[in-house]
N, C-alpha and C positions, 0 to 999 in steps of 0.2 A: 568442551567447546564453549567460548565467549556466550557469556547474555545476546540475547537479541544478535545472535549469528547464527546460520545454514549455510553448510555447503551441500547442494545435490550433483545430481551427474555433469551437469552444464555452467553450473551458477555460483556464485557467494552472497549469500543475502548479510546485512549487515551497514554500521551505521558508516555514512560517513565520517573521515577522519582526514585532517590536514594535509597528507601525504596524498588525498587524492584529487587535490586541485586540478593537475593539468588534465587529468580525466575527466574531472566534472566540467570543464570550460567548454574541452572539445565537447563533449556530447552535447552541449544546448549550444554549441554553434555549427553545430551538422545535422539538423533535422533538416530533413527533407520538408517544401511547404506543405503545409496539414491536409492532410487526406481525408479528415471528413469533421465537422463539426466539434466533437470531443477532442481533437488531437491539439499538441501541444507547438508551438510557435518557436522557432530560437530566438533567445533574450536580447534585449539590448547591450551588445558589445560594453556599454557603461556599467551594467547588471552581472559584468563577469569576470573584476576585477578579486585579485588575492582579501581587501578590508570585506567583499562583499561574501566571498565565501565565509570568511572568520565570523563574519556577525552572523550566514546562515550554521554552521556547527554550533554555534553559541544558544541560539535559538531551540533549534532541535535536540541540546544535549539536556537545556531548562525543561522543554516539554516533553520530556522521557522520566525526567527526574522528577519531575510533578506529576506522572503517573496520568497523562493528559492524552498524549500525540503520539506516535510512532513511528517515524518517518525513516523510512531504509533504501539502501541502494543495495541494484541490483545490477553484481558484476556477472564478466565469464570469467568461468575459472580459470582458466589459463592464460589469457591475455590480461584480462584486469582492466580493461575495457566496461566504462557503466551502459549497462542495457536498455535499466527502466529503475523506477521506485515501487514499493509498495508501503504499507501503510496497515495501524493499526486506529483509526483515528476518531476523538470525540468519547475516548473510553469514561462508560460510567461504572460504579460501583454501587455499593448501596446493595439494594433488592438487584440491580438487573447485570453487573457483572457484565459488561458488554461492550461495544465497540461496532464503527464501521468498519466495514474492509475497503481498503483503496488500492489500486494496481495501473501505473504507465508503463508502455512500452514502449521505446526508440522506432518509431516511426522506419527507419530502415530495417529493423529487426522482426516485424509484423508476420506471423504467419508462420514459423516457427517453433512454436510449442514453448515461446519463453515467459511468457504469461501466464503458462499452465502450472509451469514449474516451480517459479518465484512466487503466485500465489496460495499455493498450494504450502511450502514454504513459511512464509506469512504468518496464515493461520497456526503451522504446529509453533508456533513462536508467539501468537498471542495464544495460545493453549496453555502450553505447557509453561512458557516465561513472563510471559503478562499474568498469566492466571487467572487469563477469562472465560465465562463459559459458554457463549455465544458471541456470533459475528454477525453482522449485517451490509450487505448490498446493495443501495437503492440505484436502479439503473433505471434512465430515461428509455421507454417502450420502444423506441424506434434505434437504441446502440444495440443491434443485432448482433455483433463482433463479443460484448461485453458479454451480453445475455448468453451466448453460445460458453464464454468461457465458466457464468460461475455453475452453469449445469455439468460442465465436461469435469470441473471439482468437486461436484457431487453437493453444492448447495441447492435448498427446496426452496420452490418460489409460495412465497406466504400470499401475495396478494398484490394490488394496485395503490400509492399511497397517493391522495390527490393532491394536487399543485403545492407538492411538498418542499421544492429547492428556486432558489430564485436566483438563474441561469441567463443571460444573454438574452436579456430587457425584460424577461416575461417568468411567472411561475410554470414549473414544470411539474409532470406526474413523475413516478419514478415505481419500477416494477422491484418490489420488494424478494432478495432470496435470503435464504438465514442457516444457519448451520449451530447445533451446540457440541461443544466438547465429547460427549458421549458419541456424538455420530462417527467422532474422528478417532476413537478409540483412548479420549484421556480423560478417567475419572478428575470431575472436577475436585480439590480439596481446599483454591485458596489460600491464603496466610489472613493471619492477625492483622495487616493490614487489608487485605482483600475481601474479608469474611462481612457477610450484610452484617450489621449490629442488631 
């Protein structure tokens, strides 16, 4: 299987690539309006142009290649239809070998189980292919939807970080979950590049 690809029973995780422009247009010009604070908006018709795609693959293929970002799309596997994203993102090295987790879902796709799947997903892909040995979740106290998902993946909540993200005008808390490679069944080993010094 491809770097940084999954297929599960429902999905293809996996980067975007050229060929899936008129995928990616339709999907941020068919959300549904945002159903609750967190959720995502469709772009400005100007924002979804063919130059605008090439410069975001450009972007995202830099910060993969600089061992930085992780940004993946989330298809179905039989339509080829994109879902949601998910995300390895902010990855450090050094002592902590580590990385947020990030996970959208297509607002019409909500409720489903495809957020369980794709991030679930995710993780074995920064495990086993990033070669990290921890993830991180910093979810605001009151996205109930989120918090339910990284419990139902089997992350542990470490704690409350204070007015740790600065979110639409105001600093926010954010309820910390974490997970390390061991929980998930993958001995960390790292490479020469990934190894603390």
């Amino acid at each position: 299987m491809a770097l940084f690809t999954r297929k599960t029973k429902r999905l293809i995780i996996r980067p975007l690539a050229l060929s899936d422009f008129v995928e990616w247009k339709t999907y941020f010009s068919s959300m549904s309006p945002p159903q609750n604070k967190w959720d995502n908006k469709n772009r400005d018709p100007s924002d979804l142009s063919k130059p605008s795609f090439r410069k975001i693959l450009k972007s995202q293929k830099n910060l993969r290649d600089s061992d930085k970002f992780f940004d993946l799309a989330v298809f179905f596997f039989f339509s080829g239809k994109i879902v949601g994203t998910v995300a390895a993102m902010d990855v450090l090295r050094g002592l902590g070998q580590t990385s947020y987790l990030g996970y959208f879902i297509h607002n019409k796709f909500w409720g489903k189980g495809y957020g369980k799947e794709a991030t679930l997903a995710m993780i074995d892909i920064a495990f086993r292919d990033i070669k990290l040995h921890r993830i991180e979740a910093g979810i605001e106290p009151s996205n109930r939807r989120s918090i339910m998902l990284a419990r139902s993946i089997g992350l542990r909540k470490e704690g409350l970080k204070k007015r740790a993200v600065y979110l639409r005008g105001k600093w926010n808390d954010l309820v910390m979950y974490s997970a390390t490679c061991e929980e998930f069944g993958v001995e960390w080993k790292g490479t020469p590049k990934t190894r603390p010094r």
